[in-house]
C-alpha positions in Angstrom: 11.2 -30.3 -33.7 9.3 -31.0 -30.3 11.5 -29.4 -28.4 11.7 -26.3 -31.0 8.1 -26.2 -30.6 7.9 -26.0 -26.6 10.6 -23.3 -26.7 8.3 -21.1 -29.4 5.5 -22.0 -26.9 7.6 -21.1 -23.8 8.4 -17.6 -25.6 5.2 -16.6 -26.4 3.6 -17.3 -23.2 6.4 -15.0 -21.6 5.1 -12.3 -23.9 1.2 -13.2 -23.8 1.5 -13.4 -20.2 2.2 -9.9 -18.9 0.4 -8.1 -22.0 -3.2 -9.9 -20.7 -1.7 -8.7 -16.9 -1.3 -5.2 -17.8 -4.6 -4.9 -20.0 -6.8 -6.6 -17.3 -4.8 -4.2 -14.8 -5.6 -1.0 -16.9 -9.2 -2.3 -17.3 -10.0 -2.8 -13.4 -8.0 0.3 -12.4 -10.9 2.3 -14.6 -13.8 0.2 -13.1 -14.8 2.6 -9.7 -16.1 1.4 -6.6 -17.9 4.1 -5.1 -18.8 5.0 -1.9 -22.6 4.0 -0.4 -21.9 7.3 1.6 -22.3 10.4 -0.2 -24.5 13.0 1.6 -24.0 11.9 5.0 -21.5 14.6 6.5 -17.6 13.9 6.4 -15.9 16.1 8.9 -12.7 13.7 9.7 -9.7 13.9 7.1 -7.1 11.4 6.0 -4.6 11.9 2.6 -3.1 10.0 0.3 0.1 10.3 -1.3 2.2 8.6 -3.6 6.0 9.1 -4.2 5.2 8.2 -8.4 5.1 4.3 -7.7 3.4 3.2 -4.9 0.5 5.0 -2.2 0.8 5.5 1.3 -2.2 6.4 4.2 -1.5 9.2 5.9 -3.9 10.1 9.1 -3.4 12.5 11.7 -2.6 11.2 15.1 -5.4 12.5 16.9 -7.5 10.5 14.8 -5.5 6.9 15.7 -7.3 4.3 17.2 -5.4 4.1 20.3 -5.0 0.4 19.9 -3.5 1.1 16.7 -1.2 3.9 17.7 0.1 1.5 20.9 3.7 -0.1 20.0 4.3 2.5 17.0 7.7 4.4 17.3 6.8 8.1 17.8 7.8 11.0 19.7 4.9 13.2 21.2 5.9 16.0 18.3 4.9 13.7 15.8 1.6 14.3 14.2 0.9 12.9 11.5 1.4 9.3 10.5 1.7 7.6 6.8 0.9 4.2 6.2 2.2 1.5 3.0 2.7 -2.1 3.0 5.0 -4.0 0.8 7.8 -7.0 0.2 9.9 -7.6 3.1 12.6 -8.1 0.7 12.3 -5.3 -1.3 12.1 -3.2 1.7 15.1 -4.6 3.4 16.6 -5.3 0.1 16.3 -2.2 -2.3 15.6 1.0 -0.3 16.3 2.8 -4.0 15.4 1.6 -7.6 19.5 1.7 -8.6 19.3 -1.4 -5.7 16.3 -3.3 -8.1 17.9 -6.5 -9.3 15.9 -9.0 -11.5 16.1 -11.9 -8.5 14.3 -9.3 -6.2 11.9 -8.3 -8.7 11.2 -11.7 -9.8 10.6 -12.8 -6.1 8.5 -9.8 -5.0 6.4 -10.1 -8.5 5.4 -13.8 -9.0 6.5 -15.6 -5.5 4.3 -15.1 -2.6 6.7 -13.5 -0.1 5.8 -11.8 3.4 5.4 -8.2 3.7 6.2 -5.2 6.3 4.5 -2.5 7.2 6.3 1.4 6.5 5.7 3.6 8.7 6.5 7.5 8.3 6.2 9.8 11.2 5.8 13.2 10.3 5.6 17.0 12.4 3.7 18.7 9.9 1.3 18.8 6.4 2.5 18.5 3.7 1.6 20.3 0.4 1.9 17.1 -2.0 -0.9 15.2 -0.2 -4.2 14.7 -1.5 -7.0 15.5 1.1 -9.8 13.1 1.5 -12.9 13.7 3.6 -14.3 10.6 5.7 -16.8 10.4 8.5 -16.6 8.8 11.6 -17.5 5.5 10.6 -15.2 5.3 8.2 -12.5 6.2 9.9 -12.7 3.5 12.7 -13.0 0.8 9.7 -9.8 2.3 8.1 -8.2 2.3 11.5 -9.3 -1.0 11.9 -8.3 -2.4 8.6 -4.3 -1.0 9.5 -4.3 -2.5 12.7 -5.1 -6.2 11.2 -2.1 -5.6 8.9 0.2 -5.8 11.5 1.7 -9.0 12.3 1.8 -9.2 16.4 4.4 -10.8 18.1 2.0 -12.2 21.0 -0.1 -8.5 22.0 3.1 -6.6 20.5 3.9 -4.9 16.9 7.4 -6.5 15.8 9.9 -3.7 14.6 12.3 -4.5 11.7 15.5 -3.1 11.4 16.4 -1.9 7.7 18.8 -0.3 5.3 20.4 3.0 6.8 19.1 4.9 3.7 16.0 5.0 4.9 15.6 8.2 7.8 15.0 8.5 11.1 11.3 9.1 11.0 10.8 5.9 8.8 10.1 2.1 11.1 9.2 -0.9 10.2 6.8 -3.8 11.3 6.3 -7.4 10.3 2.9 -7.2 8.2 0.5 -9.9 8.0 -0.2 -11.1 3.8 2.4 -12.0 0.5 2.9 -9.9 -2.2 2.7 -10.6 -5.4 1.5 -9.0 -8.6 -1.7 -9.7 -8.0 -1.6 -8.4 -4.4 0.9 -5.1 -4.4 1.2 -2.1 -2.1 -1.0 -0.2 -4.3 -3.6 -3.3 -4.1 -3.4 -2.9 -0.2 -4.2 0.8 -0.2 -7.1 0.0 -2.5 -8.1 -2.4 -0.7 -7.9 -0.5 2.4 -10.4 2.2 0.9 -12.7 -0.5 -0.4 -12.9 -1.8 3.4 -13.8 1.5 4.5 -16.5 2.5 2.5 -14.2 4.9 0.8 -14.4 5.3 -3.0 -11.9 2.9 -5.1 -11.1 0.6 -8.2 -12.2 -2.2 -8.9 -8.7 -4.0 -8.3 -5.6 -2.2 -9.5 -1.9 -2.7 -9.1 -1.2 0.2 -9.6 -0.7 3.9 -7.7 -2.1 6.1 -10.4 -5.9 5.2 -10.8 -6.5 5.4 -6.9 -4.5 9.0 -6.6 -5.9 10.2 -9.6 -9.8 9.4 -8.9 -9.2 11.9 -5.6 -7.0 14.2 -7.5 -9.9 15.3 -9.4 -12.6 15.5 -6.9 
């Protein structure tokens, strides 16, 4: 009966679990951090975009710090330049959601495993991304805050060779953190914001409550 009564337990924490995970989520994602800068003027712009599951940083090159741009893959036609962070293993692992097994899943989720850096080069603007006006300072602590994700092989930005699915315009870079449920690509792109004075959530895992809060503005 003992043992009946730790399987019952066992079952119910597996369901308790990720309903308190999601509702806590859903509760933070709704909680805004806004900006202490509101009528200073904002003449630089960045964009976020999300492809329906996680965000990605896009800024154009001009506005690089230098230091950050230094040991990025890019050809001089390149302009713009999108940013996300996420599992190594997922990356390397499952370039499309038809490659999402349950190991890799359970790994990315509730293990604390080390991340990459995406990078997308791109030649022009595109439509689907949501503009967002920053000022200078804000910029430079953005900029900052992508350069510390980088993981640097002595002064240098480690590349990562990954699944040919992915184009020619995409690269990868060893990424300093572990991801896990509580700390997600959308977590780092909030967190990003939050570290630049930019408005944000609370905490989310999510990509929705960060694209939407700029969709609207």
């Amino acid at each position: 009966m003992k043992f009946l009564k730790y399987i019952i337990k066992g079952i119910v924490l597996l369901i308790v679990i990720p309903i308190i995970y999601i509702i806590l989520s859903l509760i933070f994602t709704y909680i805004p951090i806004k900006s202490t800068v509101q009528n200073e003027y904002k003449n630089e712009l960045i964009y976020l975009h999300t492809n329906g599951v996680h965000l990605s940083i896009i800024i154009e090159k001009k506005l690089l710090d230098p230091k950050l741009l230094n040991g990025l893959n890019y050809e001089q036609h390149n302009r713009y330049f999108s940013f996300a962070w996420g599992d190594k293993n997922f990356y390397l692992n499952t370039p499309t959601w038809s490659d999402l097994t349950f190991k890799n899943a359970f790994i990315a989720l509730f293990l604390k495993s080390p991340t990459l850096i995406h990078v997308t080069r791109y030649d022009n603007l595109n439509k689907d991304w949501i503009e967002i006006r920053t000022n200078k300072n804000q910029l430079i602590k953005l900029n900052t805050y992508l350069y510390n994700s980088f993981y640097l092989d002595g002064t240098h930005k480690k590349t990562i060779k990954v699944n040919s699915c992915y184009s020619t315009l995409d690269d990868f870079y060893e990424a300093k953190g572990n991801y896990s449920c509580f700390n997600t690509c959308n977590s780092w792109v909030n967190t990003a914001f939050k570290k630049s004075d930019l408005n944000a959530c609370l905490w989310t895992p999510f990509d929705f409550g960060l694209y939407r809060m700029y969709q609207t503005q």
